[in-house]
C-alpha positions in Angstrom: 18.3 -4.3 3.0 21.4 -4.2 4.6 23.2 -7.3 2.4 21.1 -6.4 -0.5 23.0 -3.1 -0.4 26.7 -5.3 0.7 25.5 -7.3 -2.5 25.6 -4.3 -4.8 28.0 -2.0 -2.8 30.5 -4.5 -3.1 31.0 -5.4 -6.6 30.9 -1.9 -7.7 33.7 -1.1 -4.7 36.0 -3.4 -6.8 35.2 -2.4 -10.2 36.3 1.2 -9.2 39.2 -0.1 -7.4 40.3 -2.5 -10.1 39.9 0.4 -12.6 41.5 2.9 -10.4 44.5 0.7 -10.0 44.8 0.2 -13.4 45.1 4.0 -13.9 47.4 4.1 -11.6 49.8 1.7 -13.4 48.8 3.6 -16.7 49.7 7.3 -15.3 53.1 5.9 -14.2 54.0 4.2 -17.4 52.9 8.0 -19.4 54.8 10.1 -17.2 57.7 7.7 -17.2 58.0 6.9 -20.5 57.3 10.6 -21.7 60.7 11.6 -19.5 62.9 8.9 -21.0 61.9 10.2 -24.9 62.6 13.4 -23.6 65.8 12.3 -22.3 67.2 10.8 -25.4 65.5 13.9 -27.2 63.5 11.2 -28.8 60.5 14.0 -30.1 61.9 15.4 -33.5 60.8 12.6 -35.5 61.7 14.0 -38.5 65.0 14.0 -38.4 67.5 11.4 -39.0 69.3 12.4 -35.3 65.5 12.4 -33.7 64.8 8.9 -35.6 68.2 7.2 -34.1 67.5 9.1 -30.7 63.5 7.2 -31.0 65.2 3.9 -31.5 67.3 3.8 -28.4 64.8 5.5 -26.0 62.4 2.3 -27.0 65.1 0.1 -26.7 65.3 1.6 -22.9 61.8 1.7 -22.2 61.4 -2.5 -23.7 62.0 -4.4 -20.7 60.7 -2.0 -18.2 57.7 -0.7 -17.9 57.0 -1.8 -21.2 57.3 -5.1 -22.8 56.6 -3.5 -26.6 57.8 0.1 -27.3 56.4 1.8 -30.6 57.4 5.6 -32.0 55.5 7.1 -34.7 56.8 10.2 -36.6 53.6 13.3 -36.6 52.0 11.5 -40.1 51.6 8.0 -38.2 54.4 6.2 -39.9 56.8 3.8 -37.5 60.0 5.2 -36.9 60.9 2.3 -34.0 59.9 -0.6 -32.3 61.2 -2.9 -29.7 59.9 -5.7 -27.9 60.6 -8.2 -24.9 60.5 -11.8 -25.4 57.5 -12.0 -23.6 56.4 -8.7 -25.7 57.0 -10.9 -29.0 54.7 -13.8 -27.7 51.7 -11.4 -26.8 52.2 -9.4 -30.5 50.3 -11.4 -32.8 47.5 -11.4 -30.6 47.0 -7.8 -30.3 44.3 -6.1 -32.4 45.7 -4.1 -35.2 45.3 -0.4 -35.6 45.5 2.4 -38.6 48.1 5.4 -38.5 47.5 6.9 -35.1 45.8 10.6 -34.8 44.7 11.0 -31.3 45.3 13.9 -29.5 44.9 12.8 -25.9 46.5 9.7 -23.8 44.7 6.9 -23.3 44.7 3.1 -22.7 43.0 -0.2 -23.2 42.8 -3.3 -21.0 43.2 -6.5 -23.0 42.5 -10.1 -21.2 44.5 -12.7 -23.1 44.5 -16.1 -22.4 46.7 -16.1 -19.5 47.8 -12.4 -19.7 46.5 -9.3 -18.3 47.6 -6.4 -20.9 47.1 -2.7 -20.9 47.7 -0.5 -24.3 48.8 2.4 -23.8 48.3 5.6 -26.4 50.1 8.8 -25.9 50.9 11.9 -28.1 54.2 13.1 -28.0 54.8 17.1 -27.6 57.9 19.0 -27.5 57.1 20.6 -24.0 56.5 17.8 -21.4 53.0 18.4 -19.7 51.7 20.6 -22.5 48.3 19.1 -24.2 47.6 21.5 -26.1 51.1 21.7 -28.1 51.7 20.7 -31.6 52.0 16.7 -31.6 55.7 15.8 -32.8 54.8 11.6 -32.9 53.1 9.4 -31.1 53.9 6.7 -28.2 52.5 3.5 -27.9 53.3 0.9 -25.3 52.0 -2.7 -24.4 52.6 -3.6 -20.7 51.9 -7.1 -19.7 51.5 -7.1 -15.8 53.4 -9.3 -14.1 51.9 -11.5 -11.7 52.7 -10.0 -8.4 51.1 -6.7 -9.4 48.4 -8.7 -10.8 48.1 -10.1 -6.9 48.4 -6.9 -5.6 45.5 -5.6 -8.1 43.4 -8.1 -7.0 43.9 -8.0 -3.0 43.6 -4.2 -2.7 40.5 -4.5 -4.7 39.0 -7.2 -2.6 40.1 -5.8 0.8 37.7 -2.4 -0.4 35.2 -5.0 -1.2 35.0 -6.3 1.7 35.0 -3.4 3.8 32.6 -1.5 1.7 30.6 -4.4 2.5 31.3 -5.0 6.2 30.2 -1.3 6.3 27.0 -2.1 5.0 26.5 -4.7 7.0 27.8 -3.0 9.8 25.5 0.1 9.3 22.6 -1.8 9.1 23.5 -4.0 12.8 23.6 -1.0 14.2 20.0 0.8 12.4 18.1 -2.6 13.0 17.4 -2.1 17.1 15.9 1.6 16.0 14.2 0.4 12.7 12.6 -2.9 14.7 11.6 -0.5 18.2 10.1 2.4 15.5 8.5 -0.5 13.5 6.9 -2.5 17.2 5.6 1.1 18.6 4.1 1.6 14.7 2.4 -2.1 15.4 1.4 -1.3 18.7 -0.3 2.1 17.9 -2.0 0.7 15.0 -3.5 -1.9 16.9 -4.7 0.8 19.0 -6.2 2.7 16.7 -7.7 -0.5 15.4 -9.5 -1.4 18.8 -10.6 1.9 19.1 -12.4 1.9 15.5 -13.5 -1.5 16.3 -14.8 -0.3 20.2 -16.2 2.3 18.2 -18.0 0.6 15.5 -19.4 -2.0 18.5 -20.8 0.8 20.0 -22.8 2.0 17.7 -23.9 -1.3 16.5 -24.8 -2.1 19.8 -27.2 1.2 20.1 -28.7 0.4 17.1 -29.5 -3.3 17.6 -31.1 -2.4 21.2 -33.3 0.3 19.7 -34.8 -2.9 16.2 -34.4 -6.3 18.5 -35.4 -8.3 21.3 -31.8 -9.1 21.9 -29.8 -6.6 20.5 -27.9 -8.9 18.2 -29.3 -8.7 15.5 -26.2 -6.8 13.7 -23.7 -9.5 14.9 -26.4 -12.3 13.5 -26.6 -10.3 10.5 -22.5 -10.0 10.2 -21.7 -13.8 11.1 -24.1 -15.1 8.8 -22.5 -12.8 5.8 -19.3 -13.6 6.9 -20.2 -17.5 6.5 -21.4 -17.0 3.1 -18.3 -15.1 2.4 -15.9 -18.1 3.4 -18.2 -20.7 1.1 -17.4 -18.7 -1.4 -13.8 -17.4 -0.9 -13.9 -14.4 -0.1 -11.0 -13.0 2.0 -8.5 -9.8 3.1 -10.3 -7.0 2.6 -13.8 -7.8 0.9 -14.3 -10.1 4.2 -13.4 -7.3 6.6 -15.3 -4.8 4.4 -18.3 -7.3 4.3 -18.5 -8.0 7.5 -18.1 -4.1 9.0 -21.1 -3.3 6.1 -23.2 -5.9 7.9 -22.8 -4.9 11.4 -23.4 -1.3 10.4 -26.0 -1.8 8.0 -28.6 -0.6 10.4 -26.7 2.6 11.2 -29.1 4.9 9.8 -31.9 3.9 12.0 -30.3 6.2 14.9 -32.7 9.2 13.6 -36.0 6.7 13.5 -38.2 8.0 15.9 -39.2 5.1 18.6 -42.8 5.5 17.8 -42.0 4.3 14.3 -38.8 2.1 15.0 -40.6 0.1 18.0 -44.5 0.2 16.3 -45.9 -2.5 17.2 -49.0 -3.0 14.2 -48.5 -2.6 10.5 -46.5 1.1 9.4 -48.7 3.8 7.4 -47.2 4.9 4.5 -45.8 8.0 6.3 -44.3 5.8 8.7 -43.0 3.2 6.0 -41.5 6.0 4.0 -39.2 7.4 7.5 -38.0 3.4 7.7 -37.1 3.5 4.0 -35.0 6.6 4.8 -32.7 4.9 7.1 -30.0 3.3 4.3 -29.6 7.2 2.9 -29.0 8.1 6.3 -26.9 5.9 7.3 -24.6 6.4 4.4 -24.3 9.9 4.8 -23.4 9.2 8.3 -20.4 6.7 7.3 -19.7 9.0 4.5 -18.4 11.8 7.1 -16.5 8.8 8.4 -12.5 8.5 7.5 -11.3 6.0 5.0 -14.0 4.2 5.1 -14.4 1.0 2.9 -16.9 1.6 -0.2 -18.3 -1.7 -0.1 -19.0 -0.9 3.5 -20.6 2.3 2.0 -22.3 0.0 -0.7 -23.5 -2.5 1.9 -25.5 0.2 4.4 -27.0 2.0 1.4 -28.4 -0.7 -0.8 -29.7 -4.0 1.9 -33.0 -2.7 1.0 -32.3 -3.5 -2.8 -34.6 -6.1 -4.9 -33.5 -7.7 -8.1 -37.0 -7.0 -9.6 -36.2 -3.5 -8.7 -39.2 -2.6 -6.1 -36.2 -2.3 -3.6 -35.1 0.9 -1.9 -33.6 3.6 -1.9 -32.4 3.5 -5.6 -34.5 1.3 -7.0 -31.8 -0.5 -8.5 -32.2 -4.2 -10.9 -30.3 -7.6 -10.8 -26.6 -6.9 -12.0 -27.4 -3.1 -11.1 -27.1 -4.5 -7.1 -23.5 -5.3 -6.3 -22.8 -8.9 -4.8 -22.1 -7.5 -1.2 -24.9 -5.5 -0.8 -27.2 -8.8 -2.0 -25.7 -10.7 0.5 -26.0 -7.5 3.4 -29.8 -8.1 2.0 -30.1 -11.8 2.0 -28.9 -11.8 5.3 -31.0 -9.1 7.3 -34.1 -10.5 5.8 -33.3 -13.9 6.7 -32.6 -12.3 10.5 -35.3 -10.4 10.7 -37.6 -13.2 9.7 -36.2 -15.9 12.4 -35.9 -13.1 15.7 -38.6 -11.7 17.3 -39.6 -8.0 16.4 -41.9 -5.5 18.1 -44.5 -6.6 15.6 -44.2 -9.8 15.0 -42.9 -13.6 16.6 -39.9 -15.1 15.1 -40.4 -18.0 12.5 
């Protein structure tokens, strides 16, 4: 998370700083070239005196802080120009614009070929620092930055880079010992919990297969044969977890059978057939009190006693009607309960 955040952090560290520089450079050449028009009186375009004064105050600022100085009269039209060498080079390149009519400063960054230029816009008051004056003309100035600022840009931007970055990285050193202790003890005590529901769920599987079985294991019998059918055909993750704990606890609601019934040893009467065929319903109410607990798990202890012909109980429920897990939670028992030994009968 830590470099992912470097990754990002970084980049947009020297955008801002690249574009913060650049406004720096841009505010100067404003403010600076706003006092020299001043100074020559360079903001009464209209005159004769105010178009001489225009001519030398861009002749001043050419060379400068700018490499092309132009002065527009209040209706846009050109009243002077001047230009550097290096100024005339970059001219033709430049995007042409109509008669200016903005009312605040602004620039633009142009990347030339080899040159880095910034265009700057600015309206031209008779009070310096007023911007909400009348506009006497307009100031526009093309600044090609030399290389050492260009250098300069570029390092200060890099070195915030970098330690926006390093601070990131640096942030996360120093989080990772808490994150990977809080993230062991979370491991630990879910593994805890785990063994507990899993002591828990042995338990009571173990009561239950003492109280139907000879050996009482018939519910692990029941559970490793389902989970071998389950790996031939790929199941996995949760359905095999899910499977298996429906299998072991299938027999659950056979708690409340009374031994006289549970441990008969001839053939049931109806009365007594009809408490055995309660024990699915019980048994899912019981895991239905039970915290987050697995519906196919549900699905399993409730509907083992399901036929596809649909003579099966307690829902009576046909072919497709039968969900996979709880056909093979009823393959299995049967096939369990006809190889062990039972109160009433030899194994086969």
């Amino acid at each position: 998370v830590s470099v992912a955040l470097a990754s990002i952090a970084s980049p947009v560290a020297w955008f801002v700083a690249r574009e913060s520089a650049e406004e720096s450079v841009v505010s100067l050449a404003i403010e600076e070239s706003a006092r020299v028009l001043h100074h020559y009186r360079a903001v009464g375009l209209e005159s004769a005196e105010g178009q001489q004064n225009a001519r030398k105050a861009a002749d001043t600022i050419t060379g400068g802080l700018f490499d092309i100085a132009e002065i527009y009269d209040p209706q846009g039209h050109k009243v002077a120009e001047s230009m550097s060498e290096q100024g005339a080079v970059i001219e033709p390149f430049l995007a042409p614009h109509g008669a200016p009519q903005y009312q605040q400063a602004s620039y633009e960054s142009v990347e030339l070929s080899r040159d880095w230029v910034l265009r700057v816009f600015v309206p031209l008051r008779d009070t310096p620092g007023d911007s909400q004056g009348a506009i006497s003309g307009y100031f526009e100035g093309v600044r090609i930055i030399p290389a050492w600022q260009r250098e300069q840009i570029f390092n200060s931007s890099l070195t915030v880079a970098m330690l926006i970055g390093l601070a990131s990285l640096l942030s996360g050193a120093l989080i990772f010992p808490l994150v990977a202790f809080l993230s062991t003890d979370n491991d630990r005590k879910a593994r805890e919990v785990l063994d507990s529901h899993i002591s828990m769920m042995e338990a009571l599987g173990r009561a239950i297969a003492k109280r139907d079985s000879d050996t009482g294991a018939h519910n692990y019998r029941v559970a490793w044969i389902a989970a071998q059918i389950a790996e031939r055909m790929s199941l996995a993750g949760r359905e095999m977890q899910a499977l298996i704990a429906g299998s072991f606890l299938h027999d659950v609601g056979k708690i409340g059978i009374p031994d006289r019934v549970l441990n008969k040893p001839g053939k049931l009467t109806e009365a007594e057939f009809a408490i055995i065929k309660s024990h699915p319903l019980a048994g899912h109410k019981m895991l239905l009190g039970g915290v987050n607990v697995d519906p196919i798990v549900l699905d399993v202890c409730l509907h083992h006693h399901e036929k596809t012909d649909g003579s099966g109980y307690p829902d009576g429920l046909k072919d497709a009607e039968i969900s996979l897990f709880a056909k093979m939670g009823a393959v299995c028992d049967v096939y369990d309960a006809i190889t062990s030994n039972r109160p009433y009968k030899l194994g086969w």
